[in-house]
C-alpha positions as CSV (number, residue, x, y, z in Angstrom):
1,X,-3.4,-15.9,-17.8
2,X,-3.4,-15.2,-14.1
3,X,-6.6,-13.7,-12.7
4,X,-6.9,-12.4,-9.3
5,X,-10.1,-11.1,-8.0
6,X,-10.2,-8.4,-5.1
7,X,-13.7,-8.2,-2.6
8,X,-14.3,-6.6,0.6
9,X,-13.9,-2.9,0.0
10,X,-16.5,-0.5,1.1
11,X,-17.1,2.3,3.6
12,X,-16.3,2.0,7.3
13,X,-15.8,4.3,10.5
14,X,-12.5,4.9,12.0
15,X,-12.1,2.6,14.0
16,X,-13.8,-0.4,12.5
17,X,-13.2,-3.4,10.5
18,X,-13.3,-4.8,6.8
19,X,-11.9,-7.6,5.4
20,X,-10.6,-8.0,1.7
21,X,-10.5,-11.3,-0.4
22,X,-8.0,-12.0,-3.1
23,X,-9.0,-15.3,-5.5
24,X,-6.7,-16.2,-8.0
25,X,-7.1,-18.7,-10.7
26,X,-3.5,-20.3,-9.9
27,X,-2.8,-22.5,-6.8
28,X,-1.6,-20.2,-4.2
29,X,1.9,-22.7,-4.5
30,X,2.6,-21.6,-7.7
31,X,3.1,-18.0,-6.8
32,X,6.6,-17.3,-4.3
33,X,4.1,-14.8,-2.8
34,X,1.1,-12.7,-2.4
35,X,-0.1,-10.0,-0.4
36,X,-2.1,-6.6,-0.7
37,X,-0.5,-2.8,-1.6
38,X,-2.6,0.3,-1.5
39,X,-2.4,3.6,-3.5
40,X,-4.2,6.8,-1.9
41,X,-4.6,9.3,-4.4
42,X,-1.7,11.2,-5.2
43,X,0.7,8.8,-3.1
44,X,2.9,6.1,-4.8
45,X,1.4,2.4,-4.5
46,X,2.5,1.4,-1.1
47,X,3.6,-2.3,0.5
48,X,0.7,-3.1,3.0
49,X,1.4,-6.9,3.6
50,X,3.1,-9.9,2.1
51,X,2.7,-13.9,2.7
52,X,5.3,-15.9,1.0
53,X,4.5,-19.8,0.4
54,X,6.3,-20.9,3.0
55,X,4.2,-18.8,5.5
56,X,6.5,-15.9,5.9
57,X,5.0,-12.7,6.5
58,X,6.0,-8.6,6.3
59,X,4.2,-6.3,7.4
60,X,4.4,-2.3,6.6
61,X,5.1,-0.3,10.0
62,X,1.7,1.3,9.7
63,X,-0.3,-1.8,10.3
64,X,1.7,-3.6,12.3
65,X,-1.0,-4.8,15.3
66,X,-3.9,-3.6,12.8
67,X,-3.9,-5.5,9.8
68,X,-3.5,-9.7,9.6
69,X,-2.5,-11.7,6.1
70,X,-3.6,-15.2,5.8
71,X,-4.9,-17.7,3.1
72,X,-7.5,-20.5,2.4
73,X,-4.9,-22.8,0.2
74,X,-8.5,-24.7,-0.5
75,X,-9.7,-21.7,-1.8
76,X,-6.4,-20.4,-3.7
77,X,-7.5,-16.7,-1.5
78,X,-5.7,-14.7,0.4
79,X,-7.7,-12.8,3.1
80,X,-6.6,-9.0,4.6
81,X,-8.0,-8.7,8.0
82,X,-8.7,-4.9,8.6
83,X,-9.3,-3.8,12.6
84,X,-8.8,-0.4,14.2
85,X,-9.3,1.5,10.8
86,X,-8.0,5.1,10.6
87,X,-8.8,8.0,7.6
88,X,-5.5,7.3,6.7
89,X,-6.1,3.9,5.5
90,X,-8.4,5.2,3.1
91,X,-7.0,4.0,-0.4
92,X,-7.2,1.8,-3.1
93,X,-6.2,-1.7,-2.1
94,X,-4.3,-4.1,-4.8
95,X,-3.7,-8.1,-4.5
96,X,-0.5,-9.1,-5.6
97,X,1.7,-11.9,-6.8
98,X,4.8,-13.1,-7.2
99,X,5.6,-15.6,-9.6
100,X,8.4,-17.9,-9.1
101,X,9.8,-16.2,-12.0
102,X,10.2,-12.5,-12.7
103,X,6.6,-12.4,-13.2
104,X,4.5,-9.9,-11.0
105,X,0.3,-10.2,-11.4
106,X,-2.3,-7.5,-10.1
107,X,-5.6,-7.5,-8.9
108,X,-8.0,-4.7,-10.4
109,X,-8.4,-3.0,-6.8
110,X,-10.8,-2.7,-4.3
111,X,-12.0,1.3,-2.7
112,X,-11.5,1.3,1.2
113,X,-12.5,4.4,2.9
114,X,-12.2,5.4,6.3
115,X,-14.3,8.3,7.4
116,X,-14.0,9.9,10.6
């Protein structure tokens, strides 16, 4: 069974930083992709960022400049780097991945909230 752990969540300012962590018990290669969505309440669970294996990345339009994906393949994590934070950002962030099959795995998500 597939297991990824979410860290980094907390409390920040607008304006500052956090940075979430996504271990999974796989090697990152054996996924097509990971990345991170968020769900604020009342909202559907939204694309934030993807990475596929081969390094490709998409971005939603509202972090775009803000937000950076990237991995530790020693680690089998995938980091979300989380600058210029706005109130807006506040949600519930989820690690994701994509199996190489029609498989889809999520993380138990981790509380960001952006006061201001």
């Amino acid at each position: 069974q597939v297991h990824l752990v979410e860290s980094g969540g907390g409390e920040v300012r607008a304006g500052g930083s956090l940075r979430l962590s996504c271990a999974t018990s796989e090697n990152y290669f054996s996924f097509y992709a990971m990345g991170w969505y968020r769900q604020a309440p009342g909202n559907q669970r939204d694309l934030v960022a993807t990475m596929t294996a081969t390094d490709q990345t998409n971005y939603a339009d509202f972090v775009k400049g803000r937000f950076r994906i990237w991995r530790n393949n020693a680690y089998n994590t995938v980091y979300l780097q989380m600058n210029n934070l706005k109130p807006e950002d506040t949600a519930v962030y989820y690690c994701y991945a994509q199996s190489r099959g029609p498989d889809e795995y999520w993380g138990q998500g981790t509380q960001v909230t952006v006061t201001g």
